[in-house]
C-alpha positions in Angstrom: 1.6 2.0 -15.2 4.0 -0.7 -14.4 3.7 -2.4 -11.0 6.4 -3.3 -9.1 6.3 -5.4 -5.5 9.7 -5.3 -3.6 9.4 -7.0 -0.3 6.0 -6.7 2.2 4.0 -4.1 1.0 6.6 -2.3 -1.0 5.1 -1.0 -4.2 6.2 0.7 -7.2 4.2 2.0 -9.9 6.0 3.7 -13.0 5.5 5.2 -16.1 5.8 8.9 -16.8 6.1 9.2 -13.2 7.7 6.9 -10.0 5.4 6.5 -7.3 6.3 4.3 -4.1 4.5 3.1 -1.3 5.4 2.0 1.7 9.7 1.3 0.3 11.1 -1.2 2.6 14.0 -2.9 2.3 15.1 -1.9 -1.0 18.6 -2.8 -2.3 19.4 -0.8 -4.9 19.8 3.0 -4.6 17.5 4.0 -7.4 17.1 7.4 -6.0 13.6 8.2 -9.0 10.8 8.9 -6.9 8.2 12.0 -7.7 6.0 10.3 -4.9 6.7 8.5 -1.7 3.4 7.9 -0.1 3.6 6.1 3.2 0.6 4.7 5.4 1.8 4.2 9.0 4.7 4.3 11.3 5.5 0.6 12.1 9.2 0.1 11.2 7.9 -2.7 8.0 5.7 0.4 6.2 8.4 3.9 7.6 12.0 2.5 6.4 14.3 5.9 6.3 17.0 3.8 4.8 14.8 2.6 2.3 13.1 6.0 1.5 16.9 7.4 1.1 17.4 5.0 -1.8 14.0 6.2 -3.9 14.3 9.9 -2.7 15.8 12.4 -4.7 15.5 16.3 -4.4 12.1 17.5 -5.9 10.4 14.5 -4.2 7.4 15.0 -2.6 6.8 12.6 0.7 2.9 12.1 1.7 2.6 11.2 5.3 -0.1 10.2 7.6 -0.3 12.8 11.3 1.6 10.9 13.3 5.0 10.8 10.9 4.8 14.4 10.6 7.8 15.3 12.9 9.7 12.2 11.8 9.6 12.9 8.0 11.0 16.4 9.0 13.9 14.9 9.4 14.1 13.6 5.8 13.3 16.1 3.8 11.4 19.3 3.8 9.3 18.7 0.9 6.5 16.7 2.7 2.4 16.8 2.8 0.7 15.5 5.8 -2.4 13.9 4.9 -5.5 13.0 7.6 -7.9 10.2 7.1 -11.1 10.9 5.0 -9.8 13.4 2.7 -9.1 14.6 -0.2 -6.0 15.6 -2.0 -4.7 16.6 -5.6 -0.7 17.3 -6.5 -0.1 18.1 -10.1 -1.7 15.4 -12.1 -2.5 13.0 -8.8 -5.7 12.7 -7.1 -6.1 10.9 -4.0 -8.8 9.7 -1.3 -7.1 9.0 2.3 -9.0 5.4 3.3 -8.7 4.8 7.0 -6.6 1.7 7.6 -7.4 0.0 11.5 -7.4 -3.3 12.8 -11.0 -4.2 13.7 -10.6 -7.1 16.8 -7.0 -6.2 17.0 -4.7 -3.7 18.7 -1.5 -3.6 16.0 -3.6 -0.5 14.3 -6.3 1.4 16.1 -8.3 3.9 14.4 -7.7 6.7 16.5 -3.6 6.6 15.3 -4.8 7.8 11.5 -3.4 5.5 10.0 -4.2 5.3 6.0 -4.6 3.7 2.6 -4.5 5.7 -0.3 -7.0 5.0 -3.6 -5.1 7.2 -6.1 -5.7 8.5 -9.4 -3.7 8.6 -12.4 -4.8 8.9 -15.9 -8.4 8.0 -15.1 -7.1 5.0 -12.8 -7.5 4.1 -9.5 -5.2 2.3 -7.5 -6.2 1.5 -3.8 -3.2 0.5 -1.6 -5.0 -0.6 1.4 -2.3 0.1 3.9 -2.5 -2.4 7.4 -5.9 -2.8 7.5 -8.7 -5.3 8.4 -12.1 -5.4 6.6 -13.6 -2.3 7.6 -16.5 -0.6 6.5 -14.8 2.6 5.1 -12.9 0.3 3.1 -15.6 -1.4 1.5 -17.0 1.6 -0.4 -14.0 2.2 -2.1 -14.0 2.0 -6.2 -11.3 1.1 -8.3 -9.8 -0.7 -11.1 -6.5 -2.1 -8.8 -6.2 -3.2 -5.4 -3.1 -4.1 -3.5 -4.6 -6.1 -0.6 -2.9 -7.5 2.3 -2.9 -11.1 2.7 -0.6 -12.0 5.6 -2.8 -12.3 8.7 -2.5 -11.4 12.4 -1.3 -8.0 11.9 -3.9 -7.5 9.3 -7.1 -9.5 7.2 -5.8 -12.9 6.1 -5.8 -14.3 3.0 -9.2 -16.1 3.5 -10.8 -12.8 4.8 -9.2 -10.9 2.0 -10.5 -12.8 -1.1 -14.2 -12.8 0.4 -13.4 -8.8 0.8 -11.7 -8.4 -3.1 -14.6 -10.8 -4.4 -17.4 -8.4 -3.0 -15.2 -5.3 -3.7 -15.1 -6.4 -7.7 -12.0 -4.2 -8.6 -10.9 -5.3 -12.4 -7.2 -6.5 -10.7 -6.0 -7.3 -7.7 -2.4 -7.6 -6.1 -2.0 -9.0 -3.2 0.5 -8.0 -0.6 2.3 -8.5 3.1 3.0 -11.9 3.4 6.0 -13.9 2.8 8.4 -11.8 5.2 7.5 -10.9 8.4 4.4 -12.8 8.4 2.4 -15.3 6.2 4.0 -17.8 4.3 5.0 -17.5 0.9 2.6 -19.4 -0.7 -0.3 -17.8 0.8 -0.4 -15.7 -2.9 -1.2 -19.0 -5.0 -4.0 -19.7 -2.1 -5.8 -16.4 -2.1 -5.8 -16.8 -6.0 -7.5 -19.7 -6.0 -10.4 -18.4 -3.8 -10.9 -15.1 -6.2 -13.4 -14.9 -8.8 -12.6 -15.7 -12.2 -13.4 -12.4 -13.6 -11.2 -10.3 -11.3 -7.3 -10.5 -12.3 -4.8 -11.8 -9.9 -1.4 -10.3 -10.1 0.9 -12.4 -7.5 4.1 -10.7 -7.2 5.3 -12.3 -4.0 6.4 -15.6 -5.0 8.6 -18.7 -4.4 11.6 -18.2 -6.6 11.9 -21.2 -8.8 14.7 -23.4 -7.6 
């Protein structure tokens, strides 16, 4: 699938289908989603004026618990999803990962927050959601992981290659950092501290001047 990375931890993956994670400040009204999966409530990762843009009618929205009466609102074609679990719609497969902070309070465990390791086409893609290093997180197998990098909220970028380079997925993306927190370059560092043998796709970039 192709990967797209819009702004924080904005993802797109297309193909024969559009999936989104997490749509956050997007510009354009592309209005092409068949998934909207989102991982918590904090304002950055639950954008209604973003979803509005990718949403179109047949669109199915996967929420954690506590967005349930919020997505509602939205649309009525939703699935709420708990930590732990299980799911398969049409063609998808999906694990819910719990995503919590472990020495911070931005993301306790008890709110359900979660990262989904998908499946498509024999593939698995693990978007981590906010997360730190957590114990749940590293038993998780698959071929792509979108990591975040940024620090203080979540894992930072040192914490996160030490995590990708025991993990051993075959690519990794790295994500939030270069907007609301962690500096731009932070992508080009955590490269340099991966393994050679895992792939580093860095998105989030300095636009050349």
């Amino acid at each position: 699938m192709n990967i797209e990375i819009f702004t924080q931890s904005a993802i797109k993956l297309s193909g024969d289908i559009n999936i989104y994670f997490d749509p956050f400040k997007i510009e354009k009204s592309y209005n092409d989603a068949d998934y909207i999966f989102i991982t918590h409530d904090h304002y950055d990762h639950y954008d209604e004026e973003a979803i509005k843009k990718v949403i179109k009618a047949n669109t199915e929205v996967i929420v954690p618990k506590v967005l349930e009466e919020d997505v509602k609102k939205i649309t009525s074609n939703y699935l709420v999803v708990e930590p732990n679990k299980e799911y398969k719609l049409d063609n998808l497969k999906f694990t819910t990962i719990p995503a919590y902070n472990i020495s911070k309070s931005f993301h306790p465990k008890e709110k359900g927050y979660i990262g989904y390791n998908l499946e498509y086409k024999n593939i698995l893609y693990y978007i981590m959601g906010d997360t730190d290093v957590t114990e749940e997180s590293k038993n998780v197998k698959c071929d792509f992981c979108f990591v975040p990098i940024g620090g203080y909220y979540t894992m930072d970028y040192k914490e996160a290659a030490t995590y990708i380079n025991n993990l051993k997925p075959a690519k990794v993306i790295p994500i939030h950092y270069g907007s609301i927190v962690g500096d731009i370059t932070l992508g080009e560092k955590f490269k340099e501290l991966i393994n050679k043998d895992i792939e580093v796709l860095v998105y989030l970039k300095e636009e050349l001047k």
